[in-house]
C-alpha positions in Angstrom: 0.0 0.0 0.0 1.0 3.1 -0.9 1.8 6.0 1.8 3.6 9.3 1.3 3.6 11.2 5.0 4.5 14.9 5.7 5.9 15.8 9.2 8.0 18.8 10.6 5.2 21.2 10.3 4.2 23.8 13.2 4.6 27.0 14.3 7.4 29.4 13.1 8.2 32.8 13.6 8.7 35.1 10.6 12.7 34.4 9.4 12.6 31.2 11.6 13.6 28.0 9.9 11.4 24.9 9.7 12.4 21.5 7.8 9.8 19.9 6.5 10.2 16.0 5.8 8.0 13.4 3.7 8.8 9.4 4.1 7.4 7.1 1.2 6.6 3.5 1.0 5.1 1.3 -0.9 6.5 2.1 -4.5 9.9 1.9 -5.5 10.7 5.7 -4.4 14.0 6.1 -6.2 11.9 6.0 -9.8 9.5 8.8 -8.8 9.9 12.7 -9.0 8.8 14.0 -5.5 7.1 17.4 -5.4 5.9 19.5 -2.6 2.8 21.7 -2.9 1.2 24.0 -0.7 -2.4 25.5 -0.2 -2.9 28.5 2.2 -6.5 29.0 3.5 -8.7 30.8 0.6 -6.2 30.3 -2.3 -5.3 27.4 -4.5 -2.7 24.8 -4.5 0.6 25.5 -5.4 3.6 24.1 -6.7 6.4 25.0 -5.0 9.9 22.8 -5.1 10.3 19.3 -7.2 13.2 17.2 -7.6 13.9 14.6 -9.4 14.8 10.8 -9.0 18.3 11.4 -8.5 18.2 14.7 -7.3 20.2 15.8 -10.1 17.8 18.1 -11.4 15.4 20.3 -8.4 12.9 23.2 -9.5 11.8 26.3 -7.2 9.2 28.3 -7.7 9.9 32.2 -7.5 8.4 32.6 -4.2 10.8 29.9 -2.4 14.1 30.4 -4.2 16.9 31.5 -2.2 15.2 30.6 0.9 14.0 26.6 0.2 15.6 23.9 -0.5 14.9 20.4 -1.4 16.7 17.3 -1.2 16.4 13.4 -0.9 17.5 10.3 0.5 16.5 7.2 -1.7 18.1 4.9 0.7 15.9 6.1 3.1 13.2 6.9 1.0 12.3 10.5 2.3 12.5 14.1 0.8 13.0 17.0 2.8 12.2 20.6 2.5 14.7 23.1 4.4 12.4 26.2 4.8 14.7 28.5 6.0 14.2 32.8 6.0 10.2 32.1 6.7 7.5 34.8 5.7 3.8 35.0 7.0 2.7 34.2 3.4 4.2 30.7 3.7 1.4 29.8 6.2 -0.1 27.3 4.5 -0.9 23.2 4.6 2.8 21.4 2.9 1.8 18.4 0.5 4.0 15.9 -0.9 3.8 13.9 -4.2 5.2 11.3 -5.9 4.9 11.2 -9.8 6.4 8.8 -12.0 7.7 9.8 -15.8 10.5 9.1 -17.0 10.1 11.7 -19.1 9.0 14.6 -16.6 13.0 15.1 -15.6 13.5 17.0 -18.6 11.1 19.7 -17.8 12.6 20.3 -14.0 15.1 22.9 -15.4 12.2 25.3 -16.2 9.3 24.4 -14.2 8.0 21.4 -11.7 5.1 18.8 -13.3 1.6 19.8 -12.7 0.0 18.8 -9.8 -2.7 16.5 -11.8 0.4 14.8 -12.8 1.5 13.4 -9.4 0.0 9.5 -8.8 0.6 9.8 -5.0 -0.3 12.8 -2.3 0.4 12.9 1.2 -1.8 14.7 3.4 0.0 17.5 4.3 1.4 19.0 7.3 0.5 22.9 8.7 3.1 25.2 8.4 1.9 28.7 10.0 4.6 31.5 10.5 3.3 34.2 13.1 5.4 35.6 15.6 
């Protein structure tokens, strides 16, 4: 059976740090781009960071660059998400996801897969930043 599980998330105060983590099983995690999404109360999901199988090639949206970063362990089958310089606009629920294209890699240098892509979804962790 398939689980993907966020932890890590809670309170922060603005230009705290927080380090977000999601553990897999179930599929063979090493094949499978990992993406992490967000959704903030009111406004839709959105793609934030993606990386893919061998972490070669990682994506950032604008609003995260410089101050997120993404990694992963397939040994251990987890992804991370170092949140570090942290804003009140990055309250928000973290997802997960776990999408598998061989083909997908190629598009990381400009711009993560679409979240109707991803085959797998966690179900998030709460992230709120409020001093």
């Amino acid at each position: 059976q398939v689980h993907l599980v966020e932890s890590g998330g809670g309170l922060v105060q603005p230009g705290g740090s927080l380090r977000l983590s999601c553990a897999a099983s179930g599929f063979r995690f090493d094949y499978y781009i990992i993406g992490w999404f967000r959704q903030a109360p009111g406004k839709e999901r959105e793609g934030i960071s993606c990386i893919g199988r061998d972490a070669g090639s990682t994506y950032y949206k604008d609003s995260v660059k410089d101050r997120f970063t993404i990694s992963r362990d397939n040994a251990k089958d987890t992804v991370s998400l170092q949140m570090n310089s942290v804003k009140s606009e990055d309250t928000a629920v973290y997802f997960c996801a776990a999408l598998l294209d061989p083909l997908a890699v190629r598009r990381l240098a400009t711009d993560c897969p679409r979240g109707d892509e991803y085959q797998y979804w966690g179900q998030g962790t709460q992230v709120t930043v409020s001093s």
